[in-house]
PyMOL CGO cylinders between C-alpha atoms (Angstrom):
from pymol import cmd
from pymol.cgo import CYLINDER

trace = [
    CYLINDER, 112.86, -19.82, -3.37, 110.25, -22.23, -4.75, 0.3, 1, 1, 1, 1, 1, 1,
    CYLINDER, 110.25, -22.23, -4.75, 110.47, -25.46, -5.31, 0.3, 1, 1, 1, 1, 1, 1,
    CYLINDER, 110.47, -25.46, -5.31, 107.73, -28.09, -7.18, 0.3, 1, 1, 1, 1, 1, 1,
    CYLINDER, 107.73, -28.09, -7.18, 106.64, -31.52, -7.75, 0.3, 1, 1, 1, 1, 1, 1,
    CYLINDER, 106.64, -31.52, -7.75, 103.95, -32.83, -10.18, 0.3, 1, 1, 1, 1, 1, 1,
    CYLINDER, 103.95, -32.83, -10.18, 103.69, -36.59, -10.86, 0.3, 1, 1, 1, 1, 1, 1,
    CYLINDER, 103.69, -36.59, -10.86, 100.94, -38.34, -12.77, 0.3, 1, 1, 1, 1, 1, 1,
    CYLINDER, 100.94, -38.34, -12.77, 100.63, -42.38, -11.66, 0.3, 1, 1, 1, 1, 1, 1,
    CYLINDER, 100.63, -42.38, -11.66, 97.91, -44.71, -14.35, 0.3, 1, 1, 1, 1, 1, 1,
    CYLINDER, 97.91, -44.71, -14.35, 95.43, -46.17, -11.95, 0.3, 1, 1, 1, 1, 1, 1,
    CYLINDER, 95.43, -46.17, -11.95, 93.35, -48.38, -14.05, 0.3, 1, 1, 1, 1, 1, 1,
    CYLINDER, 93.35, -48.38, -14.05, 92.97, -48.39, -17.89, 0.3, 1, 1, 1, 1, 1, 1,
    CYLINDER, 92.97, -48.39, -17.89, 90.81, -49.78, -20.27, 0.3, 1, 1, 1, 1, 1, 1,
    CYLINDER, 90.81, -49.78, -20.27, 92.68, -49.26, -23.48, 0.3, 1, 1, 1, 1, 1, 1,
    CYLINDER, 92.68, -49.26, -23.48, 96.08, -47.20, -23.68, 0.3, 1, 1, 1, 1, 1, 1,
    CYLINDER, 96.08, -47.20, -23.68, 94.23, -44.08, -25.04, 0.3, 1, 1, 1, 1, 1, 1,
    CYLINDER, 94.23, -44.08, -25.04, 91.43, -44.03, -22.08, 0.3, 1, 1, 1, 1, 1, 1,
    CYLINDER, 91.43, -44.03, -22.08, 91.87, -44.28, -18.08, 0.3, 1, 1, 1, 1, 1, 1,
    CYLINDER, 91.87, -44.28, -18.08, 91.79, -43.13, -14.98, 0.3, 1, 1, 1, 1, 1, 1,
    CYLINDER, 91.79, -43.13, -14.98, 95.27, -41.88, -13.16, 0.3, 1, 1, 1, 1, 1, 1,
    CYLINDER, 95.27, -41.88, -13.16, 95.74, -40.18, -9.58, 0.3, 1, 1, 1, 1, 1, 1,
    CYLINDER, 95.74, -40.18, -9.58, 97.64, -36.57, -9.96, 0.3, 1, 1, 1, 1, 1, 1,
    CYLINDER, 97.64, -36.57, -9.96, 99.97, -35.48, -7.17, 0.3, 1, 1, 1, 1, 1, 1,
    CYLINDER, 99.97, -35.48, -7.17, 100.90, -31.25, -6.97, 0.3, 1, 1, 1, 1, 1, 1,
    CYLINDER, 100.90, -31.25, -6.97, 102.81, -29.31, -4.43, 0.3, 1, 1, 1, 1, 1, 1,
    CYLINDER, 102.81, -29.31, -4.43, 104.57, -26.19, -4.76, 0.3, 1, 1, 1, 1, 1, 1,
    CYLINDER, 104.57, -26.19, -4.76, 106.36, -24.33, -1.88, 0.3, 1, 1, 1, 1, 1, 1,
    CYLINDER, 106.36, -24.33, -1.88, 107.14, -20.50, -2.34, 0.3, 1, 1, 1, 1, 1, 1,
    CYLINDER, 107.14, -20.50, -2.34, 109.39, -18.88, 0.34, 0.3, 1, 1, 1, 1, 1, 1,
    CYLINDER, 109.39, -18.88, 0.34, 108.96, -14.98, 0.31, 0.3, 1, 1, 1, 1, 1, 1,
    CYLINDER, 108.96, -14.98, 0.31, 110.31, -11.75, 1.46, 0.3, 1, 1, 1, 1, 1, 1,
    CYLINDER, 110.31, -11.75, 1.46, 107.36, -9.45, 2.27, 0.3, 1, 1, 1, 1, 1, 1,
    CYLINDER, 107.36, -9.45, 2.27, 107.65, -5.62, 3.17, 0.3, 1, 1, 1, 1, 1, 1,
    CYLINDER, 107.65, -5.62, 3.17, 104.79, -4.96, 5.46, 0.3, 1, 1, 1, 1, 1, 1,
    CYLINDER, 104.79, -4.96, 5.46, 103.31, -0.99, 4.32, 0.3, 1, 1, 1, 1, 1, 1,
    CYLINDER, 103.31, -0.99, 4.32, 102.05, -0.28, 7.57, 0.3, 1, 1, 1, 1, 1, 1,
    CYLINDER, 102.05, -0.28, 7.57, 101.38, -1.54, 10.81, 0.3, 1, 1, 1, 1, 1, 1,
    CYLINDER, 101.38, -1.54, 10.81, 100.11, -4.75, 11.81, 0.3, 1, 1, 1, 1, 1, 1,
    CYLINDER, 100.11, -4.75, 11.81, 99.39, -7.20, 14.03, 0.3, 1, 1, 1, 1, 1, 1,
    CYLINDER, 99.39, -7.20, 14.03, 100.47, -10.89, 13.19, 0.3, 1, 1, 1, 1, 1, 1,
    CYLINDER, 100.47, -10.89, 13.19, 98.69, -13.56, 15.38, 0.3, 1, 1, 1, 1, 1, 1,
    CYLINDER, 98.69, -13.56, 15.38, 99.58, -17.13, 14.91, 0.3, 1, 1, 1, 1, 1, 1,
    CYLINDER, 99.58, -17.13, 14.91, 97.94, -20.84, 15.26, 0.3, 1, 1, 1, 1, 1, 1,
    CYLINDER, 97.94, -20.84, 15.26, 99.09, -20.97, 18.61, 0.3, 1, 1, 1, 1, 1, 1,
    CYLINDER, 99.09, -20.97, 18.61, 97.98, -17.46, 20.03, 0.3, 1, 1, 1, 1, 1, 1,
    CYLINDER, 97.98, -17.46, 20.03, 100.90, -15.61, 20.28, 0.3, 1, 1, 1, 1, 1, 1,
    CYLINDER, 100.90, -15.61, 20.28, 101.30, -12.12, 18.49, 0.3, 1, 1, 1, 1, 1, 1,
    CYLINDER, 101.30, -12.12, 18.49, 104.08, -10.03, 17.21, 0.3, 1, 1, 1, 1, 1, 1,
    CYLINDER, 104.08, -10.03, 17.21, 104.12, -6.73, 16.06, 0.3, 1, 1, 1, 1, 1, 1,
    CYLINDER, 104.12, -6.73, 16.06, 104.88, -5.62, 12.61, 0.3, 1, 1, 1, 1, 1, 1,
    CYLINDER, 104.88, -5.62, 12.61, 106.08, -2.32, 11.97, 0.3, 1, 1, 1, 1, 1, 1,
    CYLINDER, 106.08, -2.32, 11.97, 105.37, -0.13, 9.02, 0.3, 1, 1, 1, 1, 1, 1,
    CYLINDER, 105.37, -0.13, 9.02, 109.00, -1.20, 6.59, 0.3, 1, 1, 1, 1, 1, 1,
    CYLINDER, 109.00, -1.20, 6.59, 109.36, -4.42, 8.08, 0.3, 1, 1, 1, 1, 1, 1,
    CYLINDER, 109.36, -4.42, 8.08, 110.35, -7.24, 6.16, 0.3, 1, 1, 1, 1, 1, 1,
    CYLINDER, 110.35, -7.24, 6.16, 109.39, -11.01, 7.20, 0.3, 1, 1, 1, 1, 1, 1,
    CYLINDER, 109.39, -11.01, 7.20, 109.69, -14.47, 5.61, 0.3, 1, 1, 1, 1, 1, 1,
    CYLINDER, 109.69, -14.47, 5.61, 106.61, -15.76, 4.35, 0.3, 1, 1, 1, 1, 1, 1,
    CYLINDER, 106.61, -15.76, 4.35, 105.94, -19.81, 3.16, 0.3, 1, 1, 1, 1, 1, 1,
    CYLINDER, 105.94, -19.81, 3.16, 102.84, -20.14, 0.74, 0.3, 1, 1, 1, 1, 1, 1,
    CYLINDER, 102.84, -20.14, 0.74, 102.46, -23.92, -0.02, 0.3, 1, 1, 1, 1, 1, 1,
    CYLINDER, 102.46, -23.92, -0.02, 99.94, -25.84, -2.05, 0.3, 1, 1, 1, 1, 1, 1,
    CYLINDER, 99.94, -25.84, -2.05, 99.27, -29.72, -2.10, 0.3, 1, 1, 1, 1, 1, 1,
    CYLINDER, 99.27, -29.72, -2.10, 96.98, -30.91, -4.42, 0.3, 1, 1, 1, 1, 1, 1,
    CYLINDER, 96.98, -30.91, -4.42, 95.86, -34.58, -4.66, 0.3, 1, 1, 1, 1, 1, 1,
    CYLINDER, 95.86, -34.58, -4.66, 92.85, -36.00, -7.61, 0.3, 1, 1, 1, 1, 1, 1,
    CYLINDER, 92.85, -36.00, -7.61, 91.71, -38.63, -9.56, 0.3, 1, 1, 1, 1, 1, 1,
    CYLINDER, 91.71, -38.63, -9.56, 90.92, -37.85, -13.21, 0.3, 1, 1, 1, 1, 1, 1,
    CYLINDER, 90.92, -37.85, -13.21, 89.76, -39.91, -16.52, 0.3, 1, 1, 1, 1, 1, 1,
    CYLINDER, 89.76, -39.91, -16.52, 91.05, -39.06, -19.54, 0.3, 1, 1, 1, 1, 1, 1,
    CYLINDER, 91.05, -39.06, -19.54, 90.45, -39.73, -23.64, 0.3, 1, 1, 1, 1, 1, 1,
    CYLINDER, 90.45, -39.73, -23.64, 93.16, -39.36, -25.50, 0.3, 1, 1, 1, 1, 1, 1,
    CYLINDER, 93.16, -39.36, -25.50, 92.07, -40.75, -28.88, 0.3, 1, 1, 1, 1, 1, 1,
    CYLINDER, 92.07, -40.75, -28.88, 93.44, -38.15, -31.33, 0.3, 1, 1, 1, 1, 1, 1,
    CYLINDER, 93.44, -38.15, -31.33, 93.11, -35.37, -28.89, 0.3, 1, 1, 1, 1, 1, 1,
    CYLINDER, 93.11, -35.37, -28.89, 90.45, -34.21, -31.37, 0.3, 1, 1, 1, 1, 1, 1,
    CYLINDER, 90.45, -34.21, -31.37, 87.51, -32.95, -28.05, 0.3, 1, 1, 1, 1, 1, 1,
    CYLINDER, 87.51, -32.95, -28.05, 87.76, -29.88, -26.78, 0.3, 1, 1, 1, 1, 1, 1,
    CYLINDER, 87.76, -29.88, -26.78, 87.24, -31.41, -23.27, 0.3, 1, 1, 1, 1, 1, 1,
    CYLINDER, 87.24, -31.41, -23.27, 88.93, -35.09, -22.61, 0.3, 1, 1, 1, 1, 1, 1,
    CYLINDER, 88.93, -35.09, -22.61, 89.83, -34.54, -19.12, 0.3, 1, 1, 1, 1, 1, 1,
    CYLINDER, 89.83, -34.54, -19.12, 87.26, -34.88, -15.59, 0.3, 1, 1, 1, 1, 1, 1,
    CYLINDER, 87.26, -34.88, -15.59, 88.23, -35.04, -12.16, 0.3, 1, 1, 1, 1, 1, 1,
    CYLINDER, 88.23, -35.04, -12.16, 87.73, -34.93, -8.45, 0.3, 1, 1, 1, 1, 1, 1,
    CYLINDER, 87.73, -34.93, -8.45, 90.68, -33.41, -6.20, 0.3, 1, 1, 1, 1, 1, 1,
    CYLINDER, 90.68, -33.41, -6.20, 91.62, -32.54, -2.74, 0.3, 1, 1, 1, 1, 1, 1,
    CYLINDER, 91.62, -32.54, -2.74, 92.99, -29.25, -2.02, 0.3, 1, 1, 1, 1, 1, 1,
    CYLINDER, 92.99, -29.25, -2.02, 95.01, -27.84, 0.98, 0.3, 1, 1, 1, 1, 1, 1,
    CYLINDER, 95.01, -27.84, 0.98, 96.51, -24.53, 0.74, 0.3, 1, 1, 1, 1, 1, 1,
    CYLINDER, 96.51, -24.53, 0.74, 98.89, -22.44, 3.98, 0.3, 1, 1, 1, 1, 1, 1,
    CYLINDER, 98.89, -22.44, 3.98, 99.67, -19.30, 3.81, 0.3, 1, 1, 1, 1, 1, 1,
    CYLINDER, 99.67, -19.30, 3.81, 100.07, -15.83, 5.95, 0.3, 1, 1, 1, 1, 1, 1,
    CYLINDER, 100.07, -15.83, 5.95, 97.00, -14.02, 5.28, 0.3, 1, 1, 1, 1, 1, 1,
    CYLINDER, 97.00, -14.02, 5.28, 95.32, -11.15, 6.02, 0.3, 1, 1, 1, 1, 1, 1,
    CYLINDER, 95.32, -11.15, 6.02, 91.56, -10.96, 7.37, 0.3, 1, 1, 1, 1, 1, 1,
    CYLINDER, 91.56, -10.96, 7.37, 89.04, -8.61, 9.81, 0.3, 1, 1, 1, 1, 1, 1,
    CYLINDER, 89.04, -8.61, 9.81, 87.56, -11.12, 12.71, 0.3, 1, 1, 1, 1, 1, 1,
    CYLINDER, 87.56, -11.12, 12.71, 85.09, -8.07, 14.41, 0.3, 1, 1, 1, 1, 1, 1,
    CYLINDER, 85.09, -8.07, 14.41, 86.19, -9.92, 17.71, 0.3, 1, 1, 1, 1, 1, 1,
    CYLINDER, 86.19, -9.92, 17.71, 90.09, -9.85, 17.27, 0.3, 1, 1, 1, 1, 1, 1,
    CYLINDER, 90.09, -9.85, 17.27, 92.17, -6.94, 16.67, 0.3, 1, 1, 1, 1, 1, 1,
    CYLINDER, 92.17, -6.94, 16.67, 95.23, -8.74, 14.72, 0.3, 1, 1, 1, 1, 1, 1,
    CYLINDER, 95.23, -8.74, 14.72, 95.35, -8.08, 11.09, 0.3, 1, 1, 1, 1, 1, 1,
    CYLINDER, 95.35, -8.08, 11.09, 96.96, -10.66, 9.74, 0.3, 1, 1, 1, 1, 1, 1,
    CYLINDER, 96.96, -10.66, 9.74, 97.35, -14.45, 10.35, 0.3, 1, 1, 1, 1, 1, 1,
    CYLINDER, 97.35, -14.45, 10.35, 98.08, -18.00, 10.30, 0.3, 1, 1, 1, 1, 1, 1,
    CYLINDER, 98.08, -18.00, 10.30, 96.02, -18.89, 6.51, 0.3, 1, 1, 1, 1, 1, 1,
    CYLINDER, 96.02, -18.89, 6.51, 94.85, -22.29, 5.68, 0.3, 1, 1, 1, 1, 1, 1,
    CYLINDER, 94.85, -22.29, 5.68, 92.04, -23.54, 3.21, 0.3, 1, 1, 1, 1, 1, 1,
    CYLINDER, 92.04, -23.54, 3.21, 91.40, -27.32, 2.42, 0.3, 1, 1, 1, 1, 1, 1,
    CYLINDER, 91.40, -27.32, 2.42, 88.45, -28.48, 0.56, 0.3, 1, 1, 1, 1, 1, 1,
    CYLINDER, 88.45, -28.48, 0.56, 87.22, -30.73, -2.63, 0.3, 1, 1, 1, 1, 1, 1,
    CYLINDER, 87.22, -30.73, -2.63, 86.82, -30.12, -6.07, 0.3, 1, 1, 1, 1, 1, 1,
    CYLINDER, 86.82, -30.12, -6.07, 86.45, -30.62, -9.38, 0.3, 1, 1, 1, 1, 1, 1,
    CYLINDER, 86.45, -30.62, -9.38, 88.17, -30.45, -12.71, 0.3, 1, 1, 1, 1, 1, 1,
    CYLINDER, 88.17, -30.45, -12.71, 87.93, -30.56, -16.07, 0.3, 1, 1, 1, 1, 1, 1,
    CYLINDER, 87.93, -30.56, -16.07, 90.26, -29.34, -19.15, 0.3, 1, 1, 1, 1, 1, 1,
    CYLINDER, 90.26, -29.34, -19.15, 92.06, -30.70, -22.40, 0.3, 1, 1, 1, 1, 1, 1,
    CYLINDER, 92.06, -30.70, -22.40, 95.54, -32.80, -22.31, 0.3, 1, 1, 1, 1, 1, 1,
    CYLINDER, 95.54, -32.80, -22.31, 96.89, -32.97, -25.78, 0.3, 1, 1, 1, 1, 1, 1,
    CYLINDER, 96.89, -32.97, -25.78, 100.39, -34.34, -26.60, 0.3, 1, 1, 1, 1, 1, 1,
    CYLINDER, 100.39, -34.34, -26.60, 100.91, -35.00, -30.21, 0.3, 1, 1, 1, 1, 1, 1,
    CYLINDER, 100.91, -35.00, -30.21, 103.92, -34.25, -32.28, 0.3, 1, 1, 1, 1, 1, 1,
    CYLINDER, 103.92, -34.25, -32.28, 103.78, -30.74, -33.04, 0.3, 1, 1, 1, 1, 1, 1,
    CYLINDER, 103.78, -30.74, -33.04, 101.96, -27.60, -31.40, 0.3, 1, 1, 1, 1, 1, 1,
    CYLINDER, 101.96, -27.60, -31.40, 99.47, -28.29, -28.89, 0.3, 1, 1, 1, 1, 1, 1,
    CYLINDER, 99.47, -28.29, -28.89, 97.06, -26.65, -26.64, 0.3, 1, 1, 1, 1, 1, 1,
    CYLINDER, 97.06, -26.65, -26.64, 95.68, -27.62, -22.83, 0.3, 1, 1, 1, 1, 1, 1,
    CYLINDER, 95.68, -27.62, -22.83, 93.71, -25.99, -20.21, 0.3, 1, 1, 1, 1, 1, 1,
    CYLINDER, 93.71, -25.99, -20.21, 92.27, -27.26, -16.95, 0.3, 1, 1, 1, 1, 1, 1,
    CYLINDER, 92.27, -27.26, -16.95, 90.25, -25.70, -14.75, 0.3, 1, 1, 1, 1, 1, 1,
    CYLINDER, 90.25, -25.70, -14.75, 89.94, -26.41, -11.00, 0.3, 1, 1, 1, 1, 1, 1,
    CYLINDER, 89.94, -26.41, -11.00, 86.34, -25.26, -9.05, 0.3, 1, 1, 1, 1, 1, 1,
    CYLINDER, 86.34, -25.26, -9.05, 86.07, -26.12, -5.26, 0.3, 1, 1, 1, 1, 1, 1,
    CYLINDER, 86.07, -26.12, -5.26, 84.62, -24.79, -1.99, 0.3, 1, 1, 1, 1, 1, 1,
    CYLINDER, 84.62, -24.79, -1.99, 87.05, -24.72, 0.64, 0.3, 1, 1, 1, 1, 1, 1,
    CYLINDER, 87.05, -24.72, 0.64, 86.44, -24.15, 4.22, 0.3, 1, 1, 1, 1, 1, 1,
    CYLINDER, 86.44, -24.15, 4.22, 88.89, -21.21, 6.11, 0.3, 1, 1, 1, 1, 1, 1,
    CYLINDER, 88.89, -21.21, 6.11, 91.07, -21.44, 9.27, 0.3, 1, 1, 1, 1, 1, 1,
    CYLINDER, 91.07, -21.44, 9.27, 92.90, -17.82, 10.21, 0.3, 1, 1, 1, 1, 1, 1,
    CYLINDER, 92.90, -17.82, 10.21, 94.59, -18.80, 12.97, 0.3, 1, 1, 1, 1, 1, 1,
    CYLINDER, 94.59, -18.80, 12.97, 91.28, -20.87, 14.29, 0.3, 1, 1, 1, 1, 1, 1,
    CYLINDER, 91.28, -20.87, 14.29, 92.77, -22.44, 17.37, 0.3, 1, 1, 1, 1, 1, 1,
    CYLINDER, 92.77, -22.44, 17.37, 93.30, -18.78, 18.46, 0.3, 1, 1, 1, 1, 1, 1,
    CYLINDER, 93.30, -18.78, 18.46, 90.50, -16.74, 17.33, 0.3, 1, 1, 1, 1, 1, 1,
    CYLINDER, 90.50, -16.74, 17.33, 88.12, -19.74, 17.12, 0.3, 1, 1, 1, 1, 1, 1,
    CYLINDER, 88.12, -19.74, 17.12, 86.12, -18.17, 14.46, 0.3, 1, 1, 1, 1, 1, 1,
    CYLINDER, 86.12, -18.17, 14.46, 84.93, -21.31, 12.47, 0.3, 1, 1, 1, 1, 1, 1,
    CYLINDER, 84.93, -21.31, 12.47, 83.10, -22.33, 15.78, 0.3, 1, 1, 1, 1, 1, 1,
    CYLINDER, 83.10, -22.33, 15.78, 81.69, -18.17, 15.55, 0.3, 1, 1, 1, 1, 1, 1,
    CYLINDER, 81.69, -18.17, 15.55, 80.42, -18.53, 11.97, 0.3, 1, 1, 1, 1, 1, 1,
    CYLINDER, 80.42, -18.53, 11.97, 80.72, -21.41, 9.82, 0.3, 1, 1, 1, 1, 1, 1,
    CYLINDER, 80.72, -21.41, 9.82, 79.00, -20.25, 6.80, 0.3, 1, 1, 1, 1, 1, 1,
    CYLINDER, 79.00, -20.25, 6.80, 81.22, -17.03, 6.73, 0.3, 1, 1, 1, 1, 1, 1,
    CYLINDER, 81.22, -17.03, 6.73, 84.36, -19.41, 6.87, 0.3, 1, 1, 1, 1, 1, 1,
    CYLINDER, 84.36, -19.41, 6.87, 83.74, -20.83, 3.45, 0.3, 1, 1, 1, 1, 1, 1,
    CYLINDER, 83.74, -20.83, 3.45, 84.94, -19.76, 0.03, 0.3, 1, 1, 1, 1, 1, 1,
    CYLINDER, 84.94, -19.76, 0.03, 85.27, -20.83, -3.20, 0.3, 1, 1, 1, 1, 1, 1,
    CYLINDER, 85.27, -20.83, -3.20, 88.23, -21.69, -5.83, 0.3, 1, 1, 1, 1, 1, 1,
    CYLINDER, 88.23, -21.69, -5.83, 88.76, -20.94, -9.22, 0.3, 1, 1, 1, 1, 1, 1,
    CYLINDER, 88.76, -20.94, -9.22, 92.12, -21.87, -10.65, 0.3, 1, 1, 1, 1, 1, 1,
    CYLINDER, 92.12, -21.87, -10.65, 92.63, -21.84, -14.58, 0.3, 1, 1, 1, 1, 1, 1,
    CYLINDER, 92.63, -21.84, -14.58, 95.80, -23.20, -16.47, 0.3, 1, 1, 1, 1, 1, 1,
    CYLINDER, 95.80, -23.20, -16.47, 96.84, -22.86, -19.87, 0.3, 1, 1, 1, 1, 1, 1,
    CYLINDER, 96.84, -22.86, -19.87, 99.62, -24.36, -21.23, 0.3, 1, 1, 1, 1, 1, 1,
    CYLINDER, 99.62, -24.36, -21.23, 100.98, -23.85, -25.08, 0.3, 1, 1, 1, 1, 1, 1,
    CYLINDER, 100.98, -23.85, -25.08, 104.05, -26.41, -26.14, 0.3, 1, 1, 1, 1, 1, 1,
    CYLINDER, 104.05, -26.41, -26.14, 105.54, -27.58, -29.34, 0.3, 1, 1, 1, 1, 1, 1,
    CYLINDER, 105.54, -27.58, -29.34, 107.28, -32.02, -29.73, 0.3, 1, 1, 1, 1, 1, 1,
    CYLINDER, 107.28, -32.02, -29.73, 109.63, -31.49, -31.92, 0.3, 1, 1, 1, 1, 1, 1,
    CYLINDER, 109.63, -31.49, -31.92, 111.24, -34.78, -33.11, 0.3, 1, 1, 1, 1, 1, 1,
    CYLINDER, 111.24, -34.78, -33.11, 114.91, -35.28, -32.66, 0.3, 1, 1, 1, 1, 1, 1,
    CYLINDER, 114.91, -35.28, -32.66, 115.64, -38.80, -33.25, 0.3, 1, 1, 1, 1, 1, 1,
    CYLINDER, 115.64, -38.80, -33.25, 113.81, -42.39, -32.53, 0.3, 1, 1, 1, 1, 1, 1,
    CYLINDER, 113.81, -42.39, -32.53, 112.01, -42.15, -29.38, 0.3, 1, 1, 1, 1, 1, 1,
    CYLINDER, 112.01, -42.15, -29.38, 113.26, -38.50, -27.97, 0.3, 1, 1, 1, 1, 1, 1,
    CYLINDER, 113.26, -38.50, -27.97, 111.50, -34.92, -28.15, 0.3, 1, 1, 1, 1, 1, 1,
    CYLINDER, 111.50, -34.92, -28.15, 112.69, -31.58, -27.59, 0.3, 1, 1, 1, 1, 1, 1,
    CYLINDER, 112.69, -31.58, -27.59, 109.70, -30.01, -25.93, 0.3, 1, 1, 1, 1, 1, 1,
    CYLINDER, 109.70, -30.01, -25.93, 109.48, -25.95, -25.15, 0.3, 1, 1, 1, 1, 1, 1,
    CYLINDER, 109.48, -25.95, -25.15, 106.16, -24.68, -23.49, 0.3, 1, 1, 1, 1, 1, 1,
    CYLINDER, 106.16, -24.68, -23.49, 104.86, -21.86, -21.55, 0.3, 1, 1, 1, 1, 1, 1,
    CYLINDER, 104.86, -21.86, -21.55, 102.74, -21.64, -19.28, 0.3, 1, 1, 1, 1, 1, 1,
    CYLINDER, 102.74, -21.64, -19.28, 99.71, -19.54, -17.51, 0.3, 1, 1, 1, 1, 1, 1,
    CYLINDER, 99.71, -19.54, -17.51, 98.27, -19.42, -14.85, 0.3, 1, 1, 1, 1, 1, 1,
    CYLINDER, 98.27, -19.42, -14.85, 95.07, -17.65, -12.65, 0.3, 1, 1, 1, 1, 1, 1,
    CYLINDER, 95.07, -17.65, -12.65, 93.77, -18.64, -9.38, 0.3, 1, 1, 1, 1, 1, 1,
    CYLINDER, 93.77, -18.64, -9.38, 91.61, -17.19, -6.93, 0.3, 1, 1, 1, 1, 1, 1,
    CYLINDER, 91.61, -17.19, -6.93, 89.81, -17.79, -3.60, 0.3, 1, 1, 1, 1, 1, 1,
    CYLINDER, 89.81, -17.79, -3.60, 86.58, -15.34, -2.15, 0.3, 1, 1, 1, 1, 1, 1,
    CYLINDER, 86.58, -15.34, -2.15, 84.32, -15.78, 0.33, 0.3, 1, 1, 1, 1, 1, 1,
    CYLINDER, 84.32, -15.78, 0.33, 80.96, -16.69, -0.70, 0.3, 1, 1, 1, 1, 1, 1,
    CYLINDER, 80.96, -16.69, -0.70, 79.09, -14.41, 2.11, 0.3, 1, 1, 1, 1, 1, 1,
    CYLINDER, 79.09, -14.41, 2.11, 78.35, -11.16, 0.63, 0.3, 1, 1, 1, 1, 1, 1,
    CYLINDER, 78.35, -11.16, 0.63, 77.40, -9.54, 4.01, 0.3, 1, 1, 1, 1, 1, 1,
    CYLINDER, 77.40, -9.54, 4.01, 79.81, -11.10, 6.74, 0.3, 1, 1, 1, 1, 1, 1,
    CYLINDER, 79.81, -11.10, 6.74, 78.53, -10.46, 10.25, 0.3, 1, 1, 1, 1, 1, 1,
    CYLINDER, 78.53, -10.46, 10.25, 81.67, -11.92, 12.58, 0.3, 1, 1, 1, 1, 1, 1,
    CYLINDER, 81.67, -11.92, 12.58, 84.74, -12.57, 9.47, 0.3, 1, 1, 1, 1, 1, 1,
    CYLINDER, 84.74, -12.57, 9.47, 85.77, -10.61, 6.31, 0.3, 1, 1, 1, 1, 1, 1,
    CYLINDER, 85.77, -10.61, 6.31, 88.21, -10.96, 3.90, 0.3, 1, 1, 1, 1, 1, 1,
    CYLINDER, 88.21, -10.96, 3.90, 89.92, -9.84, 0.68, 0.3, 1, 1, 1, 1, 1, 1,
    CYLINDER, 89.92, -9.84, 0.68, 89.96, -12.37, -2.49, 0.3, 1, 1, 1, 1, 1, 1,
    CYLINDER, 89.96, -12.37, -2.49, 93.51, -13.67, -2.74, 0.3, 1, 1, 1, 1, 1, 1,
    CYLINDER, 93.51, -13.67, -2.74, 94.20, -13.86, -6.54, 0.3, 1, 1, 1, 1, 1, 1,
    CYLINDER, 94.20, -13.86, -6.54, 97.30, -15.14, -7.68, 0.3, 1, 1, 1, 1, 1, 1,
    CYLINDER, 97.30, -15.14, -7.68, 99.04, -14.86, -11.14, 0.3, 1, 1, 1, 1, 1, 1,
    CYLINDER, 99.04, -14.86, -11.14, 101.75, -17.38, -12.41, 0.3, 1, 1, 1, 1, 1, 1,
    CYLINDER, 101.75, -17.38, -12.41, 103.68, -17.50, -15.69, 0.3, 1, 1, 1, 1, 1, 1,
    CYLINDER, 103.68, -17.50, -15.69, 106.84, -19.96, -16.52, 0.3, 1, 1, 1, 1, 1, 1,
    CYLINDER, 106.84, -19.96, -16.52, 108.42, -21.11, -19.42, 0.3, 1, 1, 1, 1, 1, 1,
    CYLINDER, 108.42, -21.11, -19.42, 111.01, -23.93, -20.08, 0.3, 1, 1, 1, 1, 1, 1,
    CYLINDER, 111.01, -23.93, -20.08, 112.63, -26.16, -22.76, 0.3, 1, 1, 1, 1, 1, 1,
    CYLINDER, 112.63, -26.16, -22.76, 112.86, -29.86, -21.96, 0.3, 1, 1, 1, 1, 1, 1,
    CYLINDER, 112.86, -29.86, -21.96, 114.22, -32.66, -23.24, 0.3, 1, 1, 1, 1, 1, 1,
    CYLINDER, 114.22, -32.66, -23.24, 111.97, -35.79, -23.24, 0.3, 1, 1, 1, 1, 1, 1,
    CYLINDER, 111.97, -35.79, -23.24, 112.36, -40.04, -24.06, 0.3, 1, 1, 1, 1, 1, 1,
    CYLINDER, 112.36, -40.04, -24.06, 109.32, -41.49, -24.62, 0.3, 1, 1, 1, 1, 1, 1,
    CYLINDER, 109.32, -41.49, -24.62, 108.96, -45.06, -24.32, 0.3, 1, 1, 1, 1, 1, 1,
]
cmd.load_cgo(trace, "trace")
């Protein structure tokens, strides 16, 4: 199941081709996961359950995602037209090794800010964008519980990098409306930044997205 909003709102321009507009992302995945061996899932609010090797559990991964960007759109002739500041906040079940808990796996979150920069073009025809996001985001596995940020702050940091590409074609239909196919790419990933954690370790979550769809679009 996964479900999606992205809206784009003009805050402030000073010509129709250049201006700053606030972005607005989230994207809820509900999954079924087969756990491979045992484990121990500890929540937000201390309690634990057991997982046994061939289980299968329903996981939510959600991301939120909130910036303001500028943008220069005369032509789309830069390579780069595109530079931003966003907020980041993603959940998740996740799995980490606190030295003082034994549960493997548990209640992920990671906020943070960031910044991004990439190419919007949107001309009749092919066209080619990419942005990419860089942040630092601070860690919570199941913090109220194992109270590891209070343990180690520096080891309860890591750092984003999400690139998106995105290849469509405007082809003209009549006055005013587009048939529009595109595909799209996408990489993220989030590691910790301490190389030699003392109190909290844990694996780089990468994440690997591809969609493709055919819309139908009236410009105005």
């Amino acid at each position: 199941n996964f479900q999606q909003l992205e809206a784009q709102v003009p805050v402030y321009h000073w010509h129709k081709h250049q201006g700053i507009w606030l972005q607005v992302s989230q994207q809820t995945k509900n999954m079924k996961v087969v756990v491979l061996e045992d484990k121990v899932f500890l929540n937000n609010q201390n309690s634990s359950i057991a997982l046994g090797a061939g289980s299968k559990i329903l996981a939510e991964h959600s991301i939120n995602q909130y910036g303001l960007f500028w943008h220069e759109a005369i032509q789309y002739k830069a390579p780069l037209n595109l530079i931003g500041i966003f907020y980041h906040s993603e959940a998740s079940p996740a799995a980490s090794n606190i030295f003082t808990n034994s549960a493997d796996i548990f209640d992920g979150l990671f906020t943070g800010f960031g910044l991004s920069v990439g190419r919007i073009s949107d001309e009749r025809g092919a066209n080619f964008q990419w942005k990419l996001n860089l942040a630092q985001l601070d860690l919570s596995f199941s913090d109220n519980a194992t109270q590891h940020r209070a343990a180690s702050k520096k080891e309860s940091r890591a750092q984003l990098i999400d690139l998106e590409i995105n290849w469509h074609y405007r082809y003209y239909l009549a006055p005013y409306w587009y048939l529009v196919p595109q595909i799209k790419v996408g990489f993220s990933t989030i590691f910790q930044t301490e190389e030699n954690p003392e109190s909290i370790e844990f694996k780089a979550l990468n994440q690997l997205n591809t969609s493709s769809l055919i819309s139908l679009q009236r410009r105005f």
